[in-house]
Backbone as ProteinMPNN parsed JSONL, in Angstrom:
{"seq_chain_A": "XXXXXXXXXXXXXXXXXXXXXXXXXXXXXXXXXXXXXXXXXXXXXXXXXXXXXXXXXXXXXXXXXXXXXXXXXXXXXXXXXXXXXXXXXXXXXXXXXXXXXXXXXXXXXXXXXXXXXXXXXXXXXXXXXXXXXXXXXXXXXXXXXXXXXXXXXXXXXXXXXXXXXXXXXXXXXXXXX", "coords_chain_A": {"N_chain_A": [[9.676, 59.646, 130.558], [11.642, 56.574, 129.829], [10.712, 54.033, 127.459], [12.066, 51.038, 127.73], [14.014, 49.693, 125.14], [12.625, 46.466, 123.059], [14.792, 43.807, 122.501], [15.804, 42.669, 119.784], [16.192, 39.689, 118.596], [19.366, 38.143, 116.866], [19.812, 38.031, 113.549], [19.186, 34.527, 111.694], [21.77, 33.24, 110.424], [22.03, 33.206, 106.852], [21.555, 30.442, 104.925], [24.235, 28.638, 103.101], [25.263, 29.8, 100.338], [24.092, 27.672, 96.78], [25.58, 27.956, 94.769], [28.176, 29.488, 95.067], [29.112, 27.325, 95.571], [30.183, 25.818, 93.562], [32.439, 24.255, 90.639], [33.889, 26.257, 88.134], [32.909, 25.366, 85.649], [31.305, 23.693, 86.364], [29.155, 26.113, 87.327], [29.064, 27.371, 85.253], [26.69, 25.583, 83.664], [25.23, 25.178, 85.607], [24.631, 28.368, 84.395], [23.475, 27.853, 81.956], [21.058, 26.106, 82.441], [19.542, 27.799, 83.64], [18.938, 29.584, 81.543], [17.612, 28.327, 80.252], [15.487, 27.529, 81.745], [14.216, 30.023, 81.705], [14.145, 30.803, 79.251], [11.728, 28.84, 78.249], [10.24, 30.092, 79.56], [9.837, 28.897, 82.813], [9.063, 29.91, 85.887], [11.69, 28.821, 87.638], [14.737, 26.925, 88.105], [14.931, 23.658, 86.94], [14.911, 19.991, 87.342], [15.058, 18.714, 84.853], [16.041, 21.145, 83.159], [18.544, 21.411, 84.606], [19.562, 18.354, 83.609], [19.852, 19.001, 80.65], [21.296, 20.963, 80.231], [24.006, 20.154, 81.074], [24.175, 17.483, 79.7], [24.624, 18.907, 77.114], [27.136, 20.293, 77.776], [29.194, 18.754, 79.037], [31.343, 16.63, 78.772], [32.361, 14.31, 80.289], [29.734, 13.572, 81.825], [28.264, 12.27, 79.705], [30.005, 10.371, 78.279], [29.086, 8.426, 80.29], [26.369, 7.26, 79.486], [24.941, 5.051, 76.991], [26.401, 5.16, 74.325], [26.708, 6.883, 71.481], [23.904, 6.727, 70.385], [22.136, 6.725, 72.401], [22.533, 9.014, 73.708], [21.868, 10.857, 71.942], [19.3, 10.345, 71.9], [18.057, 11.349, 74.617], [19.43, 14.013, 74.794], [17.446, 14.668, 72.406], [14.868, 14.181, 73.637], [14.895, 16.298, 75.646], [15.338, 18.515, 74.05], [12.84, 18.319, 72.793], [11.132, 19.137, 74.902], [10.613, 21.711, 75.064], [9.124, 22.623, 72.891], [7.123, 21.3, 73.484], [7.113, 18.425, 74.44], [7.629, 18.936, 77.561], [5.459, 20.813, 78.038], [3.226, 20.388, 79.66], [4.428, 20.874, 81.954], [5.585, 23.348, 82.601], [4.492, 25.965, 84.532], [4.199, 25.14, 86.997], [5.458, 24.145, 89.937], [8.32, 21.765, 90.05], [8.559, 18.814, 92.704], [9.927, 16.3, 93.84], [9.28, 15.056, 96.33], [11.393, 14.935, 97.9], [12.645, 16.327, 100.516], [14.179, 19.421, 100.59], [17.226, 20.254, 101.686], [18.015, 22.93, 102.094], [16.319, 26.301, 101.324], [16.21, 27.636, 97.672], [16.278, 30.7, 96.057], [14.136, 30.995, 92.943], [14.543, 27.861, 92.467], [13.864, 24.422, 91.747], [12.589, 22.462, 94.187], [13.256, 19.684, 93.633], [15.685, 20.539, 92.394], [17.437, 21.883, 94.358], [17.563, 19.958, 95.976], [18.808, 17.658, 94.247], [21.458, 19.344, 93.658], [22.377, 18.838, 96.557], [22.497, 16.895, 96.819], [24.356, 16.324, 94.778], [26.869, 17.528, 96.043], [27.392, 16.782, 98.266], [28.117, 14.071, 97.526], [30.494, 14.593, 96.297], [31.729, 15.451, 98.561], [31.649, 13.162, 100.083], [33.821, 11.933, 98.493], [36.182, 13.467, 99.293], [35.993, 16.401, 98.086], [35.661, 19.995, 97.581], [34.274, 21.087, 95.759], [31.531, 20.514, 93.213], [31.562, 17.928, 90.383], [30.477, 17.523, 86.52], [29.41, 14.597, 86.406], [28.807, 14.025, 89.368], [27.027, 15.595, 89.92], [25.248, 14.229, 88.026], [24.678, 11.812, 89.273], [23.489, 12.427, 91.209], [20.653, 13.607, 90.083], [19.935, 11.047, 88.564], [19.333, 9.593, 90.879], [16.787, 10.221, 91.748], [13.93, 9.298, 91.098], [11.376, 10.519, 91.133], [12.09, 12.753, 90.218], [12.015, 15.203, 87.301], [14.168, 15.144, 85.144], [14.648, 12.358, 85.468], [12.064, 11.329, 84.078], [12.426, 12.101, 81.696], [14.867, 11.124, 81.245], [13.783, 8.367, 81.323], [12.168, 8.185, 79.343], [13.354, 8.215, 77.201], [14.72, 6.082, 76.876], [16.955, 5.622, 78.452], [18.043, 4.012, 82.074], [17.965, 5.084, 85.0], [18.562, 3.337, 87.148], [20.809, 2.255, 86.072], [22.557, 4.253, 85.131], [23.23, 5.304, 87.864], [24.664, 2.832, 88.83], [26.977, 2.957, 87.398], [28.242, 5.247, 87.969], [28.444, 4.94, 90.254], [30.782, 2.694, 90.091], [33.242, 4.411, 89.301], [36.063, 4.616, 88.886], [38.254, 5.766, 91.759], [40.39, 6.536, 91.552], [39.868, 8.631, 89.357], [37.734, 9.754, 90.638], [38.947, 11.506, 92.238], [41.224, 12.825, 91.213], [39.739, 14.361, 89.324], [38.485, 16.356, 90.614]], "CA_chain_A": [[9.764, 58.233, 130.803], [11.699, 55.726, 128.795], [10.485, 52.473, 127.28], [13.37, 49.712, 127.146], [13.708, 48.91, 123.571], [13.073, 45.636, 123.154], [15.669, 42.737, 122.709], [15.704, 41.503, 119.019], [17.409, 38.444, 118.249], [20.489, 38.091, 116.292], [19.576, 37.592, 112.627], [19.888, 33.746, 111.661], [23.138, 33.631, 109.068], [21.62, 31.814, 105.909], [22.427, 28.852, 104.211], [25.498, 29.046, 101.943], [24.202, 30.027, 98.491], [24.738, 26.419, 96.495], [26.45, 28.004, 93.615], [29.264, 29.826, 95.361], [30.551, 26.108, 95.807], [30.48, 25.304, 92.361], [33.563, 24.78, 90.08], [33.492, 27.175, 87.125], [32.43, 24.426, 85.033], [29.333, 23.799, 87.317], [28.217, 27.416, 87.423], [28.449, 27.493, 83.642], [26.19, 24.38, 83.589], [23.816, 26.164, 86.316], [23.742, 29.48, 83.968], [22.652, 27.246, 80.754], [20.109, 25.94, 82.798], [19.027, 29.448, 84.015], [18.549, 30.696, 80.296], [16.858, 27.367, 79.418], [14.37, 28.031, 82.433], [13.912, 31.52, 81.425], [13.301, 30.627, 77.393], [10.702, 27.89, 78.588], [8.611, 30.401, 80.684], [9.378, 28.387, 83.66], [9.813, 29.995, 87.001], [12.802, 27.943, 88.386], [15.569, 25.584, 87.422], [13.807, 22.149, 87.106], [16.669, 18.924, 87.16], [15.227, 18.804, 83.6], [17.069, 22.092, 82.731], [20.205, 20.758, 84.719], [20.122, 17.762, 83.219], [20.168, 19.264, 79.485], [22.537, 21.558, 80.009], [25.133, 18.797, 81.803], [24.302, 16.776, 78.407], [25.352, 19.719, 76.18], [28.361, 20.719, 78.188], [30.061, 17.716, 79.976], [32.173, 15.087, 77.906], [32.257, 13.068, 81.181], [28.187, 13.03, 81.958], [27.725, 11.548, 78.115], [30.27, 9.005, 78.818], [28.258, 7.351, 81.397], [25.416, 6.796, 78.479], [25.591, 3.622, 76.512], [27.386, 5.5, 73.282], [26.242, 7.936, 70.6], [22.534, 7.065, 69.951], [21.464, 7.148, 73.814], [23.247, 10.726, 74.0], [21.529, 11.535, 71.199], [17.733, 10.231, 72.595], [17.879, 11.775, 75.939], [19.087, 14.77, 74.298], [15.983, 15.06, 71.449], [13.596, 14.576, 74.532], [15.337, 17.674, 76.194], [14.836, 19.835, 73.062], [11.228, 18.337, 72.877], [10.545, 20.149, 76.353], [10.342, 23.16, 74.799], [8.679, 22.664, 71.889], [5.659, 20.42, 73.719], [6.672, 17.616, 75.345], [7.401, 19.848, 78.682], [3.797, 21.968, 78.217], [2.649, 20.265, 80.926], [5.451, 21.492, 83.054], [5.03, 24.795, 82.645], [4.226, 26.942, 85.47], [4.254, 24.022, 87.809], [6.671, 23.769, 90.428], [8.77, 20.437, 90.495], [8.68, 18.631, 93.787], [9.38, 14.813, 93.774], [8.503, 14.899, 97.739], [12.095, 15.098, 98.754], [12.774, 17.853, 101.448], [15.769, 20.11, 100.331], [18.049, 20.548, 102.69], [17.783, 24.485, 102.3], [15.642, 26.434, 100.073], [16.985, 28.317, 97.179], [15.195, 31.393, 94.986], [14.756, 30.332, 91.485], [15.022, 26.667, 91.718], [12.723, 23.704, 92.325], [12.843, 21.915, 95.445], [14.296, 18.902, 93.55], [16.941, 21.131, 91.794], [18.588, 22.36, 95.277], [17.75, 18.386, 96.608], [19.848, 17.181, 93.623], [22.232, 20.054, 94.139], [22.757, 18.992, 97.579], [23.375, 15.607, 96.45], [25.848, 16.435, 93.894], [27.839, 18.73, 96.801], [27.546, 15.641, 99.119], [28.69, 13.263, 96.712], [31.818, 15.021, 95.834], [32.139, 15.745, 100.206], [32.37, 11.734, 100.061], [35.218, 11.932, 97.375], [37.254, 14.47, 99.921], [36.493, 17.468, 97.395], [34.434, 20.432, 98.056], [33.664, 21.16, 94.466], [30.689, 19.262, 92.117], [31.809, 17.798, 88.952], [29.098, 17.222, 86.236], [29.128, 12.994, 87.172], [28.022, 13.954, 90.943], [25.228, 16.122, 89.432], [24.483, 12.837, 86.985], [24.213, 10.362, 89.786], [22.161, 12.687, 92.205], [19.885, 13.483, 89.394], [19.537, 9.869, 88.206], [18.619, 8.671, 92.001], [15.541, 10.322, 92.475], [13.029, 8.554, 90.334], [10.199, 11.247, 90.832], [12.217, 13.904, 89.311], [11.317, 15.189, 86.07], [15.027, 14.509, 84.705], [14.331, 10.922, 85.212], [10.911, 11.061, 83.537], [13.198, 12.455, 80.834], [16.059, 9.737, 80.622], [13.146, 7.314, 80.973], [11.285, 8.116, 77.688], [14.539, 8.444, 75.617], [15.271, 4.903, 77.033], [17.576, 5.876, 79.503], [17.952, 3.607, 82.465], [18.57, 5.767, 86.071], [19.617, 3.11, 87.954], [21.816, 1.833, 85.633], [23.262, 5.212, 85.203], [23.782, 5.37, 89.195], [25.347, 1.635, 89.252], [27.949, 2.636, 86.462], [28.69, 6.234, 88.068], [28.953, 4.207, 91.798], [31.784, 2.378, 89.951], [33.557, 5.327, 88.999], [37.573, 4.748, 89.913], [38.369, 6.632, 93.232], [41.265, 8.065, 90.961], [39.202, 9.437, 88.199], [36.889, 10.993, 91.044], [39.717, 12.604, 93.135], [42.082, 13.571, 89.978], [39.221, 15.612, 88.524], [37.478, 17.405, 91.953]], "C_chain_A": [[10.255, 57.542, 129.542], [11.248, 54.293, 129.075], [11.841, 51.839, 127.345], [13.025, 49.42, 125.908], [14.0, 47.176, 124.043], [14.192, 44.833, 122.799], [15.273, 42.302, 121.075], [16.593, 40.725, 118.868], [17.899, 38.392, 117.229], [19.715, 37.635, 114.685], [20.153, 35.781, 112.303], [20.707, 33.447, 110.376], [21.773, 32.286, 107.75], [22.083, 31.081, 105.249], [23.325, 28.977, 103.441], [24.807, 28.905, 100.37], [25.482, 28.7, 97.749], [25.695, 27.048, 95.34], [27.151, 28.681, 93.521], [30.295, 28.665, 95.505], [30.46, 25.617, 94.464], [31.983, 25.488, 91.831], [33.132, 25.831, 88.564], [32.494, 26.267, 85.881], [30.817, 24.16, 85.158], [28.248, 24.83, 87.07], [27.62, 27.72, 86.152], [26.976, 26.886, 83.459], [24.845, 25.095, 84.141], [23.143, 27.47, 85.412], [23.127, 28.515, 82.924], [21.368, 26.971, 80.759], [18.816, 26.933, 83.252], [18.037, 30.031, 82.848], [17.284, 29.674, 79.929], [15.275, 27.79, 80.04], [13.459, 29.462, 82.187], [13.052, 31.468, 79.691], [11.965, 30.022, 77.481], [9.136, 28.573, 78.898], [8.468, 29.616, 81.845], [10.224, 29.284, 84.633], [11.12, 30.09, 87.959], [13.415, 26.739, 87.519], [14.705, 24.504, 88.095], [15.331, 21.161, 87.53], [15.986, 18.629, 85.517], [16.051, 19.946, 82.884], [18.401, 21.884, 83.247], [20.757, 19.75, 84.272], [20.17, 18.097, 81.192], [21.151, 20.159, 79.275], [23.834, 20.623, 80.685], [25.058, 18.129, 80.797], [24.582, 17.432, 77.512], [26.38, 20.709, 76.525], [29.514, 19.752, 78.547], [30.398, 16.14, 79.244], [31.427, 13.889, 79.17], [30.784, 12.623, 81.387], [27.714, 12.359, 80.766], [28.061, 10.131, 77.763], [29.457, 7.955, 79.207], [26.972, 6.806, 80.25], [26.062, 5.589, 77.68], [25.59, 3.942, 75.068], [26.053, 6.586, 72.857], [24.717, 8.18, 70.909], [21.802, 7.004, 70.989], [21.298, 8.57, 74.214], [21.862, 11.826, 73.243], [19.595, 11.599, 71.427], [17.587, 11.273, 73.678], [18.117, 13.503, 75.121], [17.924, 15.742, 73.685], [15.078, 14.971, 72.41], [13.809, 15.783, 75.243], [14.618, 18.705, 75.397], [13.183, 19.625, 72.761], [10.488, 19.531, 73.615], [10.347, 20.879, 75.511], [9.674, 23.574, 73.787], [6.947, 21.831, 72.009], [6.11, 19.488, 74.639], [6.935, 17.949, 77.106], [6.438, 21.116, 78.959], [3.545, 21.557, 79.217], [2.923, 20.787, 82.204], [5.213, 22.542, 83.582], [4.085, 25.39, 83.537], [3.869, 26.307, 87.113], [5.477, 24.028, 88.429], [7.224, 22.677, 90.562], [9.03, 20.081, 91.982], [8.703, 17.315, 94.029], [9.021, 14.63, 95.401], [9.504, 15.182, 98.589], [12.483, 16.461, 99.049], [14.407, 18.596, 101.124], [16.398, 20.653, 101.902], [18.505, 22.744, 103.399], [16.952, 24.643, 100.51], [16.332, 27.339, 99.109], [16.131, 29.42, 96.203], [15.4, 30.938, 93.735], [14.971, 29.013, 91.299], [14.216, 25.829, 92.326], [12.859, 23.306, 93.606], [13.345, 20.642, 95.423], [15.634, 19.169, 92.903], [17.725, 20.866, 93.243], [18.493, 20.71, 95.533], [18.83, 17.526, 95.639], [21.188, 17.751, 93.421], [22.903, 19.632, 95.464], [23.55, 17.506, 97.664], [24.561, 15.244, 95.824], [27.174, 17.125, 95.159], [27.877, 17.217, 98.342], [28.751, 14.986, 98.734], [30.416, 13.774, 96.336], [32.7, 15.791, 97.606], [32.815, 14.387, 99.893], [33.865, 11.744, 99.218], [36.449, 12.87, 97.986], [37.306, 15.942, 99.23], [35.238, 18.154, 97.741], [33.597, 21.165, 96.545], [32.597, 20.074, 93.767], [31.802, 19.418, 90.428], [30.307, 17.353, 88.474], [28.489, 16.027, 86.873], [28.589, 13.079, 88.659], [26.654, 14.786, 90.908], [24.453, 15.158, 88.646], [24.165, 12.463, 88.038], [23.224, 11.194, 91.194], [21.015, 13.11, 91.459], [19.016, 12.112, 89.391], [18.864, 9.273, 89.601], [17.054, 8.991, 93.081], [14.414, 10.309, 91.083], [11.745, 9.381, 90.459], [10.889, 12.521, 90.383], [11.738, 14.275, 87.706], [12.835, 15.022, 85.194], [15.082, 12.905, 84.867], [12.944, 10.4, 84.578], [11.661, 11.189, 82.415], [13.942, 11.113, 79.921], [15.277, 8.324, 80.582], [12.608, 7.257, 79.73], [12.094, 8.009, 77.034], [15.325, 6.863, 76.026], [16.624, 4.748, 78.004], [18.38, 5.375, 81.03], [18.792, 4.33, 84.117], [19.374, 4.712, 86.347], [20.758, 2.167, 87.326], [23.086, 3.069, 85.308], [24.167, 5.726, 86.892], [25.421, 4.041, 89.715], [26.951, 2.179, 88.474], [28.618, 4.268, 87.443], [29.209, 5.886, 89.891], [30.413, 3.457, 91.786], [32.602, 2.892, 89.25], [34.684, 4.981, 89.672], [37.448, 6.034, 90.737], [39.534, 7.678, 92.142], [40.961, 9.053, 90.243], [38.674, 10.725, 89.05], [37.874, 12.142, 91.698], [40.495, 13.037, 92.107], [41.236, 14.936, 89.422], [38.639, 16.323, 89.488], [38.016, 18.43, 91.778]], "O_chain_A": [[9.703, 57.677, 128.45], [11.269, 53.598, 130.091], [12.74, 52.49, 126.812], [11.932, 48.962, 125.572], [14.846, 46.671, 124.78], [15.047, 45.718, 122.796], [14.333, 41.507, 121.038], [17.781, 41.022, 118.994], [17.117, 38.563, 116.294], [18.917, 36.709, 114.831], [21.33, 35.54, 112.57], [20.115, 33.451, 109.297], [21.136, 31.238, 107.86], [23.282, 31.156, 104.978], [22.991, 29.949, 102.764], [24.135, 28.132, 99.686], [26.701, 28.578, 97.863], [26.693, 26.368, 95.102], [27.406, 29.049, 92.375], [31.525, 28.687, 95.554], [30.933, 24.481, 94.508], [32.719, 26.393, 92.223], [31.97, 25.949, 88.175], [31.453, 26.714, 85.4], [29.772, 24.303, 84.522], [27.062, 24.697, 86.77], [26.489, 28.092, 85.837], [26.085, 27.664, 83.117], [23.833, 25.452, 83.538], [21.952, 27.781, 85.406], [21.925, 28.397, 83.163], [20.559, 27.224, 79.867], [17.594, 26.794, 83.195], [16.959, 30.619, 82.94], [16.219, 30.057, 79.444], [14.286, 28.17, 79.413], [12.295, 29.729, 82.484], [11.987, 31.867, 79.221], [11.045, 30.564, 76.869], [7.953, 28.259, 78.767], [7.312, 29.412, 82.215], [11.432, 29.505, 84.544], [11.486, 30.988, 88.718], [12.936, 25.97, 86.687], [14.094, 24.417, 89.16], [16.436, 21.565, 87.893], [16.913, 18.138, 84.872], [16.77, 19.571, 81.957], [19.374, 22.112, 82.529], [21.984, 19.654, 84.256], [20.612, 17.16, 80.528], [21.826, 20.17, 78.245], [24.844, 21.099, 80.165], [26.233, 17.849, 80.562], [24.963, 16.696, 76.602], [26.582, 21.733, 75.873], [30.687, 20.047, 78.317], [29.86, 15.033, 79.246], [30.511, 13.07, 79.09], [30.507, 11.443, 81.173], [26.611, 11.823, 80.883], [27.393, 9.193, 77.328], [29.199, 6.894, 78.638], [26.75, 5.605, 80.406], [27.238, 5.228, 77.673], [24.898, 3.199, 74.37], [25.027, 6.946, 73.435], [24.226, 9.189, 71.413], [20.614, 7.218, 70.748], [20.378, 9.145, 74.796], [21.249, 12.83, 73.607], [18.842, 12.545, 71.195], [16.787, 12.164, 73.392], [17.111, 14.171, 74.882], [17.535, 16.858, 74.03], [14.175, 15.781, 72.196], [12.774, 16.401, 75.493], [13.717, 19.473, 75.736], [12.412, 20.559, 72.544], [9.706, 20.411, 73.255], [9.38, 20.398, 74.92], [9.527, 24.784, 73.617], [6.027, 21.751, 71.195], [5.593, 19.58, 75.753], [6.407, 17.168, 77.898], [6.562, 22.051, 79.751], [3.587, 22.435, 80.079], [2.199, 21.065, 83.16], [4.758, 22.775, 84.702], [2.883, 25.31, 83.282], [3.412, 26.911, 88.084], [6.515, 23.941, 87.775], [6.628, 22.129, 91.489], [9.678, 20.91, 92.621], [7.641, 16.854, 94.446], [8.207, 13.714, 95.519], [9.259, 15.572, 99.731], [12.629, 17.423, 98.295], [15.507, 18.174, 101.481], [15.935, 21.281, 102.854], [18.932, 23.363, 104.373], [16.883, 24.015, 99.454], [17.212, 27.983, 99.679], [15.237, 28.892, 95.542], [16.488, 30.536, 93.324], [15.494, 28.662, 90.242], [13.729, 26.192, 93.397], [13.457, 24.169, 94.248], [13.815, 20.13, 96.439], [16.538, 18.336, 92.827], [18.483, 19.907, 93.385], [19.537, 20.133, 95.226], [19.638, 16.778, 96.188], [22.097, 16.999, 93.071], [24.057, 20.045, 95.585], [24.581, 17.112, 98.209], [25.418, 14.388, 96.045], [28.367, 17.061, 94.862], [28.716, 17.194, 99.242], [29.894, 15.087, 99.181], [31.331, 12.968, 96.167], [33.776, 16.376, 97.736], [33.993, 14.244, 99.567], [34.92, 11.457, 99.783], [37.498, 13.035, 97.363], [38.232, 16.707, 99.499], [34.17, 17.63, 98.059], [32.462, 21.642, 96.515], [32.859, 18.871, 93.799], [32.375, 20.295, 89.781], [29.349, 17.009, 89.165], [27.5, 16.055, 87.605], [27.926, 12.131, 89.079], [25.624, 14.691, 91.574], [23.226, 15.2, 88.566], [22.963, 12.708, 88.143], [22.457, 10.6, 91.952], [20.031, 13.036, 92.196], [17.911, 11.937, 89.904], [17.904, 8.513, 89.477], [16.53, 8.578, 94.115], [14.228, 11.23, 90.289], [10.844, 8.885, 89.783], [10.111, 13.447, 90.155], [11.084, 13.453, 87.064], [12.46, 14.576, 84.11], [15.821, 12.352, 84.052], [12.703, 9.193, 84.554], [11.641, 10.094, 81.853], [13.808, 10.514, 78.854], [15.76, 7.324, 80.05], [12.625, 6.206, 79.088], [11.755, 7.616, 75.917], [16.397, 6.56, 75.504], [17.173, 3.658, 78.161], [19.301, 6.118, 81.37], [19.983, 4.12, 84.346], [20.57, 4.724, 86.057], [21.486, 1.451, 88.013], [24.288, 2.81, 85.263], [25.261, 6.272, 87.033], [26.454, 4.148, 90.377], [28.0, 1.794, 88.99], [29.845, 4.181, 87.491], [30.085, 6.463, 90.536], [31.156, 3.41, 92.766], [33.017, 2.15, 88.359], [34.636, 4.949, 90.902], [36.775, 7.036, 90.497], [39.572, 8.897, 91.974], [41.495, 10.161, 90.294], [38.806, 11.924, 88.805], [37.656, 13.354, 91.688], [40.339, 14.256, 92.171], [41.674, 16.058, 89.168], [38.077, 17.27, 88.939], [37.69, 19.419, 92.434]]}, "name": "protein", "num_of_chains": 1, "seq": "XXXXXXXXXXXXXXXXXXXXXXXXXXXXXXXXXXXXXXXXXXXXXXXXXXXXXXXXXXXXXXXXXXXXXXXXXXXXXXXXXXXXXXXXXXXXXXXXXXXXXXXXXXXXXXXXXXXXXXXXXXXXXXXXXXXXXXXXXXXXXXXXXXXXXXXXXXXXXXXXXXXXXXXXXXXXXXXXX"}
């Protein structure tokens, strides 16, 4: 006597891994953040490790700061992290509440959410690549991340960083995608 094997169902395909759509630029940006996460002892990319490596790679994300000695604040609270003022962090997963759109191994749940924003943001612009500036302004717009706890202590101002990266010429954004 045979049984009928049952019937399993079709595996469901998974989400497109976010950092096959990166431009080379990006991915760089993502490993920096990788090593930073890794030196730290933390888990997972935070948007504090994406946003320090995007401030020590990306002319254009520095721009958007209001000159030298802003660059240079936001910065020195970066390199703090690691030296104390991110102890607290440590071994803590980041989660400002918003739901990522898929989950990713290795990265917080506001990394891929600001990931998904940056890969939006640069959909709107007609391009399917992130530049750093669409990883700035989805960073900067979620106010319970820990990259905006960041750019707040070093004096920083998100949504002034959002307003100035909202008025971003259309040519600038589509020339560089």
């Amino acid at each position: 006597m045979h049984l009928p094997l049952p019937r399993i169902p079709a595996p469901v395909p998974a989400a497109p891994d976010l950092e096959a759509r990166l431009t080379d630029e990006m991915a760089s940006v993502v490993a920096g953040a990788r090593r930073r996460a890794l030196r730290d002892g933390d888990r997972q990319i935070d948007t504090a490790h994406l946003l320090h490596s995007l401030m020590e790679t990306d002319p254009e994300v520095r721009d958007v700061f209001d000159g030298g000695p802003q660059v240079a604040r936001v910065l020195g609270y970066l390199v703090q992290r690691s030296i104390g003022y991110g102890l607290r962090w440590q071994g803590s997963v980041e989660d400002s509440g918003a739901i990522p759109l898929l989950t990713q191994p290795g990265w917080s749940p506001s990394a891929v959410t600001a990931m998904e924003g940056a890969l939006a943001r640069a959909a709107a612009r007609g391009q399917s690549r992130v530049r750093g500036t669409d990883l700035l302004a989805a960073l900067a717009a979620d106010p319970a991340c820990r990259a905006v706890e960041v750019l707040e202590h070093a004096g920083a101002d998100a949504d002034t960083l959002c307003a100035r990266l909202a008025e971003e010429p259309l040519s600038r954004q589509v020339s560089q995608g």
